[in-house]
FIVEX-118655 format. One line per field, with one value per residue: residue number from 1; residue in three letters; y, z, x of N, C-alpha, C in turn. Coordinates in nm, 3 decimals. Layout:
N
seq	[NUM | ...]
type	[Ala | ...]
nyy	[Y | ...]
nzz	[Z | ...]
nxx	[X | ...]
cayy	[Y | ...]
cazz	[Z | ...]
caxx	[X | ...]
cyy	[Y | ...]
czz	[Z | ...]
cxx	[X | ...]
This chain:
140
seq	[1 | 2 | 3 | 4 | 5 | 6 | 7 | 8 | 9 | 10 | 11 | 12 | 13 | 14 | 15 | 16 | 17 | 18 | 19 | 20 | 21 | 22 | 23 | 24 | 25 | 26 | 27 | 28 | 29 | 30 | 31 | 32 | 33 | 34 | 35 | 36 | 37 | 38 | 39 | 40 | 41 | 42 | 43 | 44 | 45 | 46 | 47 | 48 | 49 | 50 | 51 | 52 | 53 | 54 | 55 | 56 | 57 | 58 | 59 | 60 | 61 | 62 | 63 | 64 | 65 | 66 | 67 | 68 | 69 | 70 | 71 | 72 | 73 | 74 | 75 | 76 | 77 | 78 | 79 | 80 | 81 | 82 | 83 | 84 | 85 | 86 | 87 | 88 | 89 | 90 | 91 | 92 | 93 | 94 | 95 | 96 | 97 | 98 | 99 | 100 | 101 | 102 | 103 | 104 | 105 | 106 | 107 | 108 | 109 | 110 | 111 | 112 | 113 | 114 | 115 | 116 | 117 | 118 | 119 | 120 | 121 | 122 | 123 | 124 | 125 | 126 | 127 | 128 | 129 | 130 | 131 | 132 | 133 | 134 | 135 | 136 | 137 | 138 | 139 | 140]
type	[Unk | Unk | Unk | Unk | Unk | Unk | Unk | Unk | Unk | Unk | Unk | Unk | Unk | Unk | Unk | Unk | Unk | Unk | Unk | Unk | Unk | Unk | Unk | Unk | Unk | Unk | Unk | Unk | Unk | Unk | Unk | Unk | Unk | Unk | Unk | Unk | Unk | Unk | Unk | Unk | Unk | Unk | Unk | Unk | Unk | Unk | Unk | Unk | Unk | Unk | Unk | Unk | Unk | Unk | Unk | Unk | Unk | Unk | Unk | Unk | Unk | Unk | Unk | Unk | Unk | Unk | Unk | Unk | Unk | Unk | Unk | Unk | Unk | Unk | Unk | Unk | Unk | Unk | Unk | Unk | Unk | Unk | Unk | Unk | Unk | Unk | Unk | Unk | Unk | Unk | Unk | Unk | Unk | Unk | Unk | Unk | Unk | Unk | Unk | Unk | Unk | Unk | Unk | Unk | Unk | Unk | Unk | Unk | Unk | Unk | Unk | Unk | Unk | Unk | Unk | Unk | Unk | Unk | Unk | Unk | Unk | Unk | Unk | Unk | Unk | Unk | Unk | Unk | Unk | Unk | Unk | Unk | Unk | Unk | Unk | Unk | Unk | Unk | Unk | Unk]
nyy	[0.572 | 0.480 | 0.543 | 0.358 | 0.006 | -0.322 | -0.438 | -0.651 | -0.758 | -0.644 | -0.537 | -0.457 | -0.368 | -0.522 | -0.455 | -0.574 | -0.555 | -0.644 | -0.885 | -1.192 | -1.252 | -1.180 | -1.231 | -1.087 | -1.060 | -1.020 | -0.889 | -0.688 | -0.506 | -0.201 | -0.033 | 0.300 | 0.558 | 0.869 | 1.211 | 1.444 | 1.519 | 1.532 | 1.385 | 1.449 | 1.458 | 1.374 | 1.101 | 1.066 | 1.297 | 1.277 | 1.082 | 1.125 | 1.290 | 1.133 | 0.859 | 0.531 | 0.300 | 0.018 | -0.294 | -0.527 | -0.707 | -0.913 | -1.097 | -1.302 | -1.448 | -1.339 | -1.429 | -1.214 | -1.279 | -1.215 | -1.328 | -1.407 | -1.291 | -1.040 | -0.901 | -0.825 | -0.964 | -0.927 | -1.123 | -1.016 | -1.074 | -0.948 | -0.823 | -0.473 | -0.225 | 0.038 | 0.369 | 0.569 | 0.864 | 0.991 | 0.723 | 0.567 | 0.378 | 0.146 | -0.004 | -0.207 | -0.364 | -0.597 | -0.702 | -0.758 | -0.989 | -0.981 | -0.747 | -0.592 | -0.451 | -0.197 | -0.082 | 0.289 | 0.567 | 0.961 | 1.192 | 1.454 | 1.530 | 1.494 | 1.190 | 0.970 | 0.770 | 0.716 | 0.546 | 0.649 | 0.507 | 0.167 | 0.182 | 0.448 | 0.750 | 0.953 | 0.995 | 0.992 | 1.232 | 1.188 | 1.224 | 0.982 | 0.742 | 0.436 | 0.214 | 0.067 | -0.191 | -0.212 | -0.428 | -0.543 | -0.535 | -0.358 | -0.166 | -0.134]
nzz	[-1.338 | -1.636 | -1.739 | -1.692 | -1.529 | -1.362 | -1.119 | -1.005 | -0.872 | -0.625 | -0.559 | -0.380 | -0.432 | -0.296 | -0.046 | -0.026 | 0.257 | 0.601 | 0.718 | 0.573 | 0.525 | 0.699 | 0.954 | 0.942 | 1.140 | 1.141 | 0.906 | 0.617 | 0.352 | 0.179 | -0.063 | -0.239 | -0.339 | -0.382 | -0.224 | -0.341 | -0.437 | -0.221 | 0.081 | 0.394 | 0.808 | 0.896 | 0.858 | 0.740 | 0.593 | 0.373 | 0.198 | -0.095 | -0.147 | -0.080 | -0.126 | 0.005 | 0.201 | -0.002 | 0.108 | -0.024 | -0.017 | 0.238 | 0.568 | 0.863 | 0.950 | 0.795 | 0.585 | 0.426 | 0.213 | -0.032 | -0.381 | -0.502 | -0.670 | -0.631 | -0.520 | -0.329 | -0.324 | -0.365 | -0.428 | -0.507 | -0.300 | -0.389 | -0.702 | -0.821 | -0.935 | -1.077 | -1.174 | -1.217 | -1.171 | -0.841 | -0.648 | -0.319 | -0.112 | 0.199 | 0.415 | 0.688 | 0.993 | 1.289 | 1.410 | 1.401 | 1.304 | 1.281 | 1.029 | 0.759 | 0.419 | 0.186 | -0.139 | -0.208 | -0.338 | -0.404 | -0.444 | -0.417 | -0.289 | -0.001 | -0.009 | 0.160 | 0.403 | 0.763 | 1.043 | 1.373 | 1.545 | 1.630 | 1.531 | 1.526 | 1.396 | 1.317 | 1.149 | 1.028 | 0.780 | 0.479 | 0.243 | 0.127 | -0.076 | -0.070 | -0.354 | -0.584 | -0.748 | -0.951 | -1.081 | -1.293 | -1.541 | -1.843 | -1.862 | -2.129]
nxx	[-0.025 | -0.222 | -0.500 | -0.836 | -0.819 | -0.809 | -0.705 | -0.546 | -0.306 | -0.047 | 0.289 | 0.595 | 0.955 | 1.185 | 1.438 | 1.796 | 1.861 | 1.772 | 1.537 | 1.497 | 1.212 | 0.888 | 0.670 | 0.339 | 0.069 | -0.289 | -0.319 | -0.389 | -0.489 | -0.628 | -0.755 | -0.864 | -0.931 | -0.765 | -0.772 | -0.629 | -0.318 | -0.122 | -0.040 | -0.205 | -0.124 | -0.391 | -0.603 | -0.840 | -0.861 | -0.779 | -0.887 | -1.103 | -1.363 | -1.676 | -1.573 | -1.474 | -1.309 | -1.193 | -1.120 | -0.862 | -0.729 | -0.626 | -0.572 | -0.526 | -0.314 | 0.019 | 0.275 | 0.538 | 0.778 | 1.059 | 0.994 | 1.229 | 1.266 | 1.314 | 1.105 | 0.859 | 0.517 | 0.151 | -0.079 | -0.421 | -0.731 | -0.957 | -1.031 | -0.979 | -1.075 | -1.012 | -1.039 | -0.851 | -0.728 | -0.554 | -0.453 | -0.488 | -0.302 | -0.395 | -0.201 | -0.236 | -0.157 | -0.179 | 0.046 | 0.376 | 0.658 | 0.987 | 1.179 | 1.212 | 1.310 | 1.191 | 1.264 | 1.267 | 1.157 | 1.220 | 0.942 | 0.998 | 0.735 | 0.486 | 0.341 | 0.324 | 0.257 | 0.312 | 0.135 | 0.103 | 0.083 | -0.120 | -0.472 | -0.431 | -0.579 | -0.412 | -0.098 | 0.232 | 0.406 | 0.596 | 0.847 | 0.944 | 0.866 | 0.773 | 0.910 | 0.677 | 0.475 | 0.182 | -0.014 | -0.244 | -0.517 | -0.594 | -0.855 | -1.102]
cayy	[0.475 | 0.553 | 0.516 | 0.255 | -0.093 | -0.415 | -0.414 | -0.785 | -0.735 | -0.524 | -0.556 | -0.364 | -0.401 | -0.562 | -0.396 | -0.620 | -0.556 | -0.693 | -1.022 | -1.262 | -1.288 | -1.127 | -1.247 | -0.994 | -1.079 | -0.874 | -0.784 | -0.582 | -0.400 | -0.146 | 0.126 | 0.410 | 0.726 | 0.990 | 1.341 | 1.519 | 1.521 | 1.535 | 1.334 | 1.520 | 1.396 | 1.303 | 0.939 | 1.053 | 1.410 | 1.246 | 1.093 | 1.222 | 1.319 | 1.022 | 0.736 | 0.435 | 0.217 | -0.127 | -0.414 | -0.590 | -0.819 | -0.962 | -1.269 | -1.351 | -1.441 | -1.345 | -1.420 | -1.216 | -1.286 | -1.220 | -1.388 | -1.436 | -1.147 | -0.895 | -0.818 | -0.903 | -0.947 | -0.970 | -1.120 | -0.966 | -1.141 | -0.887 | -0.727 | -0.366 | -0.152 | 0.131 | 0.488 | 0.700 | 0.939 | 0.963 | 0.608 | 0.574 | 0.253 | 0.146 | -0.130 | -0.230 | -0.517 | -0.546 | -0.701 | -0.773 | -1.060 | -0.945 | -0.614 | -0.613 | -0.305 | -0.206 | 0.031 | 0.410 | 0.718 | 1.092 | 1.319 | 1.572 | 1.572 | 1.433 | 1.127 | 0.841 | 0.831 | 0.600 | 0.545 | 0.718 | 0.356 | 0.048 | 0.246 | 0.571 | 0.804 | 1.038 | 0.990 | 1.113 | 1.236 | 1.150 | 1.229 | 0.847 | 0.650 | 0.265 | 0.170 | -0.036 | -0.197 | -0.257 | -0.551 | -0.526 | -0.552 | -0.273 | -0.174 | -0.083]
cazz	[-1.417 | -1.728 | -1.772 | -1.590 | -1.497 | -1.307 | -1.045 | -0.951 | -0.772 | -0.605 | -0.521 | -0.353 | -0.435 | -0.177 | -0.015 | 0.054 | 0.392 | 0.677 | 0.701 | 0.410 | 0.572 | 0.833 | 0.980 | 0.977 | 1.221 | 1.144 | 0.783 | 0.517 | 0.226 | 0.130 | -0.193 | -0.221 | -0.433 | -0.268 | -0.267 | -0.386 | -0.511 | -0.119 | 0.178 | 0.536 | 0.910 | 0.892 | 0.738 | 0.703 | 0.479 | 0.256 | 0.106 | -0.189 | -0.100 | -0.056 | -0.095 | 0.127 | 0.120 | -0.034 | 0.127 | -0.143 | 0.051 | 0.432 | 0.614 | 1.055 | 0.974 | 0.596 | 0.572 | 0.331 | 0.146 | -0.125 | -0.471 | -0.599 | -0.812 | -0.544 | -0.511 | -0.197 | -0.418 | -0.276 | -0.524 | -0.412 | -0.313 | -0.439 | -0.778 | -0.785 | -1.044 | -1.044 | -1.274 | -1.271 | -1.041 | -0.725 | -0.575 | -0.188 | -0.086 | 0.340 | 0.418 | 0.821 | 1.043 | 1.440 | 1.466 | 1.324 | 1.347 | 1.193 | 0.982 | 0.630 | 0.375 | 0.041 | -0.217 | -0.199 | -0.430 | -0.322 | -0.564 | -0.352 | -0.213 | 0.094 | -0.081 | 0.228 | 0.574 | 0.852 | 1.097 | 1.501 | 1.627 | 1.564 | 1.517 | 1.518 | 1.313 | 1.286 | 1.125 | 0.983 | 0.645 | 0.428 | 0.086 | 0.091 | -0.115 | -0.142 | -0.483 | -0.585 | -0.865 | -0.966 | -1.206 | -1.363 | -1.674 | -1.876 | -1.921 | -2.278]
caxx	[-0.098 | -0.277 | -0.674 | -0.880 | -0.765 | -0.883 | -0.600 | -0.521 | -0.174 | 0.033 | 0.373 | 0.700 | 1.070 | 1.253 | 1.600 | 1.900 | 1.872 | 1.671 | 1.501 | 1.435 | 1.054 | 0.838 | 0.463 | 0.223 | -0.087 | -0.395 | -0.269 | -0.483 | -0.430 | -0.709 | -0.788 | -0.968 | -0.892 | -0.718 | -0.828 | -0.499 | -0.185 | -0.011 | -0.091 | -0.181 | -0.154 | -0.490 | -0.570 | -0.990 | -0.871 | -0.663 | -0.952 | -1.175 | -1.553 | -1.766 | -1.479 | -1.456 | -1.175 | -1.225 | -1.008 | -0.874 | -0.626 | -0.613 | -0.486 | -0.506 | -0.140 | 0.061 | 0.409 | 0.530 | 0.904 | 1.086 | 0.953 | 1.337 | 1.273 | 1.351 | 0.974 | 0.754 | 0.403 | 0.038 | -0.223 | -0.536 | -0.822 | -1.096 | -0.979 | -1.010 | -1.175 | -0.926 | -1.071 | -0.812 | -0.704 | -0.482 | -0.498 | -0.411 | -0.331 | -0.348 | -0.151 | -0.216 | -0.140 | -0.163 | 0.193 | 0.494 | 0.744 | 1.081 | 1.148 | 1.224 | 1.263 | 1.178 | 1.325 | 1.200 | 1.192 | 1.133 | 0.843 | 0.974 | 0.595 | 0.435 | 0.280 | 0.368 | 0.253 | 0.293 | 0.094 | 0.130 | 0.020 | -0.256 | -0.588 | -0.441 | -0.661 | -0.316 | 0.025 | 0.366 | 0.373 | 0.728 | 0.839 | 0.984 | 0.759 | 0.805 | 0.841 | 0.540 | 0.444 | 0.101 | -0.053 | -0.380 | -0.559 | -0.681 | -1.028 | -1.086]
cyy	[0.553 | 0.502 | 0.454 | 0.114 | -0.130 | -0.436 | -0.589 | -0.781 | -0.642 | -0.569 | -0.407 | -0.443 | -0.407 | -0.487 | -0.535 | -0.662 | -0.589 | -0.873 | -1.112 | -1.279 | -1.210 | -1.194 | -1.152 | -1.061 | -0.972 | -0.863 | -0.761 | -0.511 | -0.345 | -0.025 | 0.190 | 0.518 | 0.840 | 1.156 | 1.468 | 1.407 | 1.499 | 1.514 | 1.418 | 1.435 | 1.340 | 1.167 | 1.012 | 1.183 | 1.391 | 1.147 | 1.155 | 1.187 | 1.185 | 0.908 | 0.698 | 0.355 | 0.046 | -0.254 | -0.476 | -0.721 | -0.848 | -1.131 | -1.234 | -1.341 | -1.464 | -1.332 | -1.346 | -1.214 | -1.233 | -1.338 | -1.460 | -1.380 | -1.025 | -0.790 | -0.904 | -0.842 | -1.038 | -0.984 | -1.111 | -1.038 | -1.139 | -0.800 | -0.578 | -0.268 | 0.025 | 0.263 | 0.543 | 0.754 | 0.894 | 0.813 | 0.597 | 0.464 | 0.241 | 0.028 | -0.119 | -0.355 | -0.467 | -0.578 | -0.795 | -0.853 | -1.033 | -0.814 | -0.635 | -0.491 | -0.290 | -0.062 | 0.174 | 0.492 | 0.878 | 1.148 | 1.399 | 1.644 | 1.485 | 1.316 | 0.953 | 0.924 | 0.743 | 0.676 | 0.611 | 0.600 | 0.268 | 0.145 | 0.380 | 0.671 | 0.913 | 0.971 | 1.089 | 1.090 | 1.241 | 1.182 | 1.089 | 0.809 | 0.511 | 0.264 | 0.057 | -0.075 | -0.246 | -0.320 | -0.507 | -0.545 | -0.432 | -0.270 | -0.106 | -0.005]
czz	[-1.513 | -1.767 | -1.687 | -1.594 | -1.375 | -1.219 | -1.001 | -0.866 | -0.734 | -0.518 | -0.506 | -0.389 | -0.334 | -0.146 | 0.050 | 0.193 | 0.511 | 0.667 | 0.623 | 0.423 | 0.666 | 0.825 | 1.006 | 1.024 | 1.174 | 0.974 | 0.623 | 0.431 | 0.144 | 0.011 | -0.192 | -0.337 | -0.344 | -0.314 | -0.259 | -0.436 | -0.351 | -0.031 | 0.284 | 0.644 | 0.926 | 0.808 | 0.678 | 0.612 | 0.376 | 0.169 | 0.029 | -0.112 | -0.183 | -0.148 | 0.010 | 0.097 | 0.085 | -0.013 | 0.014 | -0.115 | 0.228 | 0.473 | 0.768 | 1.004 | 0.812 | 0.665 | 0.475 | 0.312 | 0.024 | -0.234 | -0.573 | -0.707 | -0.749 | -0.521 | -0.395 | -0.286 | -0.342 | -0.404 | -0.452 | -0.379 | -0.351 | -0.543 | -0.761 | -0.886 | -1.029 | -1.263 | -1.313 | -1.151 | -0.965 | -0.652 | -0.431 | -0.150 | 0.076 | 0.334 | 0.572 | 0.900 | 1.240 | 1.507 | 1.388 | 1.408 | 1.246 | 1.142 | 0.856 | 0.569 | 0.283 | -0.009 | -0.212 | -0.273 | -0.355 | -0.450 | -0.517 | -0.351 | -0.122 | 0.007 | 0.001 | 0.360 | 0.607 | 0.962 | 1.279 | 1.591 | 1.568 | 1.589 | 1.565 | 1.401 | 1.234 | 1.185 | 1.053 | 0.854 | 0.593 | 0.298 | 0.036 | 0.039 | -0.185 | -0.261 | -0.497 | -0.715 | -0.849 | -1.116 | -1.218 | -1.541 | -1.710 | -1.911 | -2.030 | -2.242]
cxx	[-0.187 | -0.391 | -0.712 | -0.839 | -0.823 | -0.720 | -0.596 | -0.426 | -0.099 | 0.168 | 0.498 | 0.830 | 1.162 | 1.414 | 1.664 | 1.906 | 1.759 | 1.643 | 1.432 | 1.263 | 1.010 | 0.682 | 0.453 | 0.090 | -0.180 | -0.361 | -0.379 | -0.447 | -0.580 | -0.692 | -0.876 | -0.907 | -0.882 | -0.809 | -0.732 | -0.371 | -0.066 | -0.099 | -0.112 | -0.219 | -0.299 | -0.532 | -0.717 | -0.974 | -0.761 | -0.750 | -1.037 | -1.306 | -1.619 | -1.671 | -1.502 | -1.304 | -1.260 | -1.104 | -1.024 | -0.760 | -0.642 | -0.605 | -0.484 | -0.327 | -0.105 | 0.199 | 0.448 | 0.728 | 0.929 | 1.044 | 1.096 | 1.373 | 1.318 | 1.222 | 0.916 | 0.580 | 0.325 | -0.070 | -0.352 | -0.656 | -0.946 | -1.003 | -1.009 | -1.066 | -1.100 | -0.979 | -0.991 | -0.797 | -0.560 | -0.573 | -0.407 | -0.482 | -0.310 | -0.330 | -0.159 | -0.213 | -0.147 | -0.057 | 0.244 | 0.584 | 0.866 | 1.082 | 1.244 | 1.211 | 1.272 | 1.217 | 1.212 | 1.260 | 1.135 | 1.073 | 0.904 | 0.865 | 0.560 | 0.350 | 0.292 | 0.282 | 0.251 | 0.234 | 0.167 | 0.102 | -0.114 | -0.335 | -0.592 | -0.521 | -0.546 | -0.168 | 0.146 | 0.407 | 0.560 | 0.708 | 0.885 | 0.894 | 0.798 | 0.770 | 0.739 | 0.501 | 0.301 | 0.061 | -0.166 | -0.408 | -0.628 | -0.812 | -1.063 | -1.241]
C-alpha cells in the first residue's frame, strides 16, 4: 500500500474448495504495525516498539461467506488510520464451525503465522500469505 489511508475494509479471496460458509465464535480482527519485513514465532516481537493492536472488527458469532465475487469481506467496525509501514493484521476466533480456504501467494519470506492454539503467545511462521485485499480512503 502506498502512503496513509483510512482503512474501512478488508477482505480475502475465496478458494473453490471447502464450505460456502463457516461460524466463527469469539471472532476479531486486529492492526497494529509490524516491526519488520519477516514474521517470527513470537506474536509480542513481531511488533514495532510501543504498538498496540487496535481491534477494528469482532462479533460473539460472524458467519462469514462468500460475497458472489469470490471474496469473503469484513467491513470494519472501527476505521483504521493506517501511516505507512509494515501492517500486521491478527485475525482470532475461539471456534470454528466448518473450514473454508482462501487464495495464497509466496514473497518467498516468512510474512504469515498461525497460531500453536487459542491464547497461545507462540506460532508457525509460513511463506503462504492469504491474498487480501484492503479498502480505504486516502489521506491527502
Amino acid at each position: 500500500m502506498d502512503g496513509s489511508m483510512t482503512i474501512t475494509e478488508i477482505a480475502f479471496e475465496k478458494a473453490p474448495m471447502g464450505a460456502p460458509s463457516v461460524l466463527m465464535h469469539g471472532f476479531k480482527i486486529a492492526f497494529t504495525e509490524a516491526g519488520g519485513e519477516e514474521l517470527g514465532r513470537d506474536f509480542a516481537n513481531n511488533l514495532a516498539e510501543d504498538s498496540h493492536f487496535q481491534v477494528v472488527y469482532s462479533g460473539s458469532r460472524v458467519t462469514a461467506s462468500g460475497d458472489g465475487e469470490g471474496r469473503i469481506s469484513f467491513v470494519l467496525d472501527t476505521p483504521y488510520e493506517y501511516t505507512g509501514g509494515n501492517l500486521l493484521v491478527d485475525m482470532s476466533y475461539t471456534g470454528i464451525e466448518g473450514s473454508m480456504y482462501v487464495w495464497s501467494w509466496n514473497p518467498n519470506s516468512y510474512r504469515f503465522m498461525t497460531a500453536n492454539g487459542v491464547n497461545s503467545s507462540e506460532g508457525m511462521v509460513s511463506p503462504l500469505v492469504p491474498v487480501v485485499v484492503i479498502t480505504g480512503d486516502s489521506v491527502l
